[in-house]
C-alpha positions in Angstrom: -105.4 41.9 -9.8 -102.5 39.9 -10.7 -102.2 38.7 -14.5 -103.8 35.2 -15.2 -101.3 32.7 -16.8 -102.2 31.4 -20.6 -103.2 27.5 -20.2 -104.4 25.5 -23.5 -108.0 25.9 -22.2 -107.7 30.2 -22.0 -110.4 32.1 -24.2 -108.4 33.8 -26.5 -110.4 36.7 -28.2 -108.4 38.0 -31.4 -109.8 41.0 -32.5 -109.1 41.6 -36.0 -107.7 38.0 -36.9 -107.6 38.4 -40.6 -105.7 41.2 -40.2 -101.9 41.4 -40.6 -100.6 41.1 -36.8 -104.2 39.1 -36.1 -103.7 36.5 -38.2 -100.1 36.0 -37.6 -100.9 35.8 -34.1 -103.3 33.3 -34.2 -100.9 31.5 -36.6 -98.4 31.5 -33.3 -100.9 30.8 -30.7 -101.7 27.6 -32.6 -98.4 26.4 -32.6 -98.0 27.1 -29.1 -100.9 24.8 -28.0 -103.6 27.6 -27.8 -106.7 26.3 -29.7 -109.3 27.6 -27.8 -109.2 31.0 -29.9 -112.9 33.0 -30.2 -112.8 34.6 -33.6 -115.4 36.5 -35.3 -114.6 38.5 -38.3 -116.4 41.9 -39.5 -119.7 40.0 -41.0 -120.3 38.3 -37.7 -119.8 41.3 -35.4 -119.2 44.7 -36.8 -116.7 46.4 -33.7 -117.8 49.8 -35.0 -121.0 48.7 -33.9 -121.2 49.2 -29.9 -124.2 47.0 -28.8 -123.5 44.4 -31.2 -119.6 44.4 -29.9 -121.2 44.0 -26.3 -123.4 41.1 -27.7 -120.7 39.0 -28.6 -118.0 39.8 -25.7 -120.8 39.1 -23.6 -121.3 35.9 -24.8 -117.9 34.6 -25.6 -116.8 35.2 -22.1 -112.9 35.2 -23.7 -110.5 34.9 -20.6 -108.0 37.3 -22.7 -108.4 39.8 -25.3 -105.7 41.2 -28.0 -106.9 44.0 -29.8 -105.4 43.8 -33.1 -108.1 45.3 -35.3 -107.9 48.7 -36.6 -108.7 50.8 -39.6 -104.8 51.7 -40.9 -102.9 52.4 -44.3 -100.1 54.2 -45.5 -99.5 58.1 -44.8 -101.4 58.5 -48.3 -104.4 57.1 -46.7 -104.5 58.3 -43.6 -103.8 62.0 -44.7 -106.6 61.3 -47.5 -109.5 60.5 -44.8 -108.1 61.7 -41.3 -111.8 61.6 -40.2 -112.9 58.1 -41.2 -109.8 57.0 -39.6 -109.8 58.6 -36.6 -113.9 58.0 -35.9 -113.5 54.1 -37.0 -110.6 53.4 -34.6 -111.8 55.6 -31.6 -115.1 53.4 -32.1 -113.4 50.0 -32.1 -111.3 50.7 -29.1 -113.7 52.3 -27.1 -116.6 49.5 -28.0 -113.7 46.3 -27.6 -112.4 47.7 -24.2 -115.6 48.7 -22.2 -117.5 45.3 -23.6 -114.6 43.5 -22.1 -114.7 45.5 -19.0 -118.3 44.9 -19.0 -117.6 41.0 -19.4 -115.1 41.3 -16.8 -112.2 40.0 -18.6 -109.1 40.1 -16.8 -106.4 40.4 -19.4 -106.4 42.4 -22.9 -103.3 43.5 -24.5 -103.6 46.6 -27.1 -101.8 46.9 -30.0 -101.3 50.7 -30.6 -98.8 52.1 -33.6 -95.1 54.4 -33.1 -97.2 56.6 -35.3 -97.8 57.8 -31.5 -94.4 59.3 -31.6 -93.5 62.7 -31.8 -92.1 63.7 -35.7 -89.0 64.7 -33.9 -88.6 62.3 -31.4 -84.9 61.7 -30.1 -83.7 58.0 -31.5 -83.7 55.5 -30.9 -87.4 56.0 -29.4 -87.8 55.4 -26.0 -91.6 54.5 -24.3 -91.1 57.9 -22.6 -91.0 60.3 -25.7 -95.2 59.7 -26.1 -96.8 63.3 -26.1 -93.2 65.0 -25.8 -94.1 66.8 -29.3 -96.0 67.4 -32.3 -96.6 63.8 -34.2 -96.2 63.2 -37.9 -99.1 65.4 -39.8 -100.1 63.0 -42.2 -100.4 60.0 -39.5 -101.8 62.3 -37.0 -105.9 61.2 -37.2 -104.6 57.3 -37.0 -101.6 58.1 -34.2 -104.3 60.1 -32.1 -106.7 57.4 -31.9 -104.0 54.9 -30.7 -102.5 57.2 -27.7 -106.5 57.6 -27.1 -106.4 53.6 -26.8 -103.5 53.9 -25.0 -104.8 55.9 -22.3 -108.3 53.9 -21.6 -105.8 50.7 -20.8 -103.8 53.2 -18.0 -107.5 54.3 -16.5 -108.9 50.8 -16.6 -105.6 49.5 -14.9 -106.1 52.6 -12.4 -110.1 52.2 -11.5 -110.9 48.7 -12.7 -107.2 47.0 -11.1 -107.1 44.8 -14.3 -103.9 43.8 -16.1 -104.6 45.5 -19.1 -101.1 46.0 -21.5 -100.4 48.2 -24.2 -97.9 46.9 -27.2 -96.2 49.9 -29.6 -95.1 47.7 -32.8 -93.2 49.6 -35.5 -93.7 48.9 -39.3 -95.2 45.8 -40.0 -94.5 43.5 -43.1 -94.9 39.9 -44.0 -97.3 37.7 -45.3 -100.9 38.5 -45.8 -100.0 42.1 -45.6 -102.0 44.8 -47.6 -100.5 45.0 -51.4 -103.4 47.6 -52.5 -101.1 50.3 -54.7 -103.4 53.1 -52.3 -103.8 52.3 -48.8 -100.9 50.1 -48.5 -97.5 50.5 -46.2 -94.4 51.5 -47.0 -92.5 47.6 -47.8 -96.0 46.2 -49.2 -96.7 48.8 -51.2 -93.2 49.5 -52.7 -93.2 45.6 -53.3 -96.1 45.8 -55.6 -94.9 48.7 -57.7 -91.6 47.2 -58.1 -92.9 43.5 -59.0 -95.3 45.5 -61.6 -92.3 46.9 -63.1 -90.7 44.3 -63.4 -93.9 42.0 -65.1 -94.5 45.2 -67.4 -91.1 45.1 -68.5 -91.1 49.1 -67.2 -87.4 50.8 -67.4 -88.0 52.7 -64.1 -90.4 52.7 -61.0 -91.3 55.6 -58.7 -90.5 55.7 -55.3 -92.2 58.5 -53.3 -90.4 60.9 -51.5 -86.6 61.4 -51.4 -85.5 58.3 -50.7 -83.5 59.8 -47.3 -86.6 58.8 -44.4 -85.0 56.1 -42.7 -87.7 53.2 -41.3 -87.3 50.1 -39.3 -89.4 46.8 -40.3 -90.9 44.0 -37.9 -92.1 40.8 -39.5 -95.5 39.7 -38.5 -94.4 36.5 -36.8 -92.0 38.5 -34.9 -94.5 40.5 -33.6 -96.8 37.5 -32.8 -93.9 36.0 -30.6 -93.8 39.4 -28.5 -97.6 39.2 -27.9 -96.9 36.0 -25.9 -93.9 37.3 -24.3 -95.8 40.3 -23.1 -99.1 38.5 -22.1 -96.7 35.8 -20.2 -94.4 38.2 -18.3 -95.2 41.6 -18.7 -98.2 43.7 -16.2 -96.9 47.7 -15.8 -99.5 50.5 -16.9 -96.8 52.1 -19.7 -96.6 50.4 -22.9 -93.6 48.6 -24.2 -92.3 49.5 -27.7 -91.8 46.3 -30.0 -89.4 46.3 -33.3 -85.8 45.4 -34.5 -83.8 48.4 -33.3 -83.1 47.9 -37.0 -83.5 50.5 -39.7 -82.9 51.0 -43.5 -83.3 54.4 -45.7 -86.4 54.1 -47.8 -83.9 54.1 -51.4 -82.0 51.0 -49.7 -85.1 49.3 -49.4 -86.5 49.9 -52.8 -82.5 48.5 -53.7 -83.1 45.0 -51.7 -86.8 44.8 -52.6 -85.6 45.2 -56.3 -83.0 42.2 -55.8 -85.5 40.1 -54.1 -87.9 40.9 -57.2 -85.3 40.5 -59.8 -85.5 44.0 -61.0 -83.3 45.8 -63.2 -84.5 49.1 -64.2 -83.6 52.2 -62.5 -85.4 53.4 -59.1 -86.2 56.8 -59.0 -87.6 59.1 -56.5 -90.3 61.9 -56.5 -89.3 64.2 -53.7 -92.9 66.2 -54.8 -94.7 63.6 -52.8 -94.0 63.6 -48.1 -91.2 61.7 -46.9 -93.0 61.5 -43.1 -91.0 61.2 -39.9 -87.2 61.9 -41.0 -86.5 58.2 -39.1 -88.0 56.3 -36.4 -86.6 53.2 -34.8 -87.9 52.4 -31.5 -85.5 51.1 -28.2 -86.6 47.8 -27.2 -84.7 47.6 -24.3 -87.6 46.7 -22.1 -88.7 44.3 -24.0 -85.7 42.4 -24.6 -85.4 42.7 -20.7 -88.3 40.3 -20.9 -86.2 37.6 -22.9 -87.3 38.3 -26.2 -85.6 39.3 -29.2 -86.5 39.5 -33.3 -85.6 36.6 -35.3 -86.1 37.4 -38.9 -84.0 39.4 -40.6 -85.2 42.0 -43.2 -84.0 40.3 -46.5 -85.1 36.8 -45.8 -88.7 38.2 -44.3 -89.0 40.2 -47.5 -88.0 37.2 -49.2 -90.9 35.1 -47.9 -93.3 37.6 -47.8 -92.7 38.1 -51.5 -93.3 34.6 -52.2 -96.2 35.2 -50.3 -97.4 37.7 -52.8 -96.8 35.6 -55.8 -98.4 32.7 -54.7 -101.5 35.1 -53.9 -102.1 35.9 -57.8 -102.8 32.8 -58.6 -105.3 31.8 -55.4 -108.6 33.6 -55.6 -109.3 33.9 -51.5 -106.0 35.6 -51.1 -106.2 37.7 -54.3 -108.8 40.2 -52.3 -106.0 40.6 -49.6 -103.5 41.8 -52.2 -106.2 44.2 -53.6 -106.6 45.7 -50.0 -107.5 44.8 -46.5 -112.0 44.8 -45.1 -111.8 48.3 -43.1 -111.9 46.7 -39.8 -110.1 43.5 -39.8 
């Protein structure tokens, strides 16, 4: 079945909208003319739920789905319940995907994680290092569930014929991300410690790990002008890795997030606590093949985003996204 093309009057189905990529994508699809968007968040239909997913795919009748929703969080978080992790997501993508085969949509693009990667994978990371080696131990619960969700794309393509996609963003950041001091990312969650610092006067802040992991960062907004890329031009069973073919060392980070911040005390580093995947920056060859390229540069998307957080403090609806995301956005 060949991919349908995106007209204003497509069903859009964003699973997970409130969500970091979600909500950024709807943000894009907006501006691109797309209004007819079907969103539900997790007090209208719970995903975890199977019937009621079924219910509401059923009825909504989307003519594309992107499944952005997920339960995620730092390494910290996912090493701290690998089981709730691992059942929530395998239950999302497993109820999102055979409700929309069930409803017969034609077109679903899946946003899966580079925690998929080997630990040791050669770099830059190419699509064809998945399940070459061991993954990252403390991601491993959230990274299985996604190559799990990976694979049900492939066998629906194979038995259904339907142009399913899969996406593999690296680290995400920008605005509306998770700020909680717990279960957030790597660049949120550095942000927060280093703003506290700097509002408690502090002389130092902690930075986990050595310092040494080297990471690469994709704005939101980046990411939500891929999805359209992809759903325009892209219909191959393997996924397609999306990022900046950028990256920084974790204690040059904590440096630029402490200049954006205004910080002056001194940044030090607890190498008791993991450092992860020594560094991980993916090869977005193929997907630059496809005419698209990132647009926002680290410093100025920190920039925003932390403008972003500080106008969050002081507006009570946003406040609960800085104290930490719904499980399943």
């Amino acid at each position: 079945m060949r991919a349908p093309e995106l007209t204003p009057a497509s069903r859009i189905y964003v699973a997970g909208h409130r969500g970091l990529a979600g909500s950024a994508l709807c943000g894009r699809l907006r501006a691109a003319g797309y209004e007819n968007l079907v969103l539900a968040g997790s007090s209208e239909v719970d995903l975890r739920d199977r019937a009621a997913t079924t219910r509401f795919l059923t009825e909504a009748a989307p003519d594309v789905v992107v499944l952005a929703a997920a339960r995620g969080g730092g390494s910290g978080a996912n090493a701290a319940e690998p089981a709730d992790v691992l059942s929530a997501n395998l239950r999302i993508q497993v109820n999102v995907m055979d409700a929309a085969r069930a409803a017969g949509v034609p077109r679903l693009l899946f946003l899966a994680s580079s925690a998929m990667y080997p630990r040791e994978s050669r770099q830059p990371v190419r699509e064809t290092s998945l399940l070459a080696g061991p993954l990252e131990p403390t991601t491993e619960a959230y990274a299985i569930a996604k190559i799990a969700g990976m694979a049900q794309v492939r066998a629906v393509r194979e038995q259904d014929g339907l142009p399913w996609i899969t996406a593999i963003p690296t680290n995400l950041y920008g605005p509306g991300d998770n700020f909680h001091p717990t279960s957030s990312h790597v660049l949120a969650g550095l942000m927060r410690r280093i703003h506290d610092a700097a509002v408690a006067g502090a002389p130092s802040v902690v930075v986990w790990g050595t310092g040494t992991p080297r990471r690469e960062f994709l704005h939101a907004d980046d990411l939500a002008d891929a999805c359209l890329t992809l759903l325009a031009h892209y219909d191959e069973p393997g996924p397609v890795n999306v990022g900046t073919g950028r990256d920084i060392s974790v204690a040059d980070l904590a440096k630029m997030l402490a200049e954006t911040i205004g910080y002056t005390g001194a940044i030090e580093f607890d190498p008791g606590r993991p450092d992860g995947t020594p560094r991980k920056v993916l090869d977005i060859r193929a997907l630059t093949g496809l005419g698209w390229e990132p647009k926002i540069r680290l410093r100025a998307g920190i920039a925003s985003t932390y403008q972003w957080y500080l106008d969050s403090l002081t507006l009570p609806r946003q406040r609960e996204a800085v104290r930490g995301h719904e499980m399943v956005r």
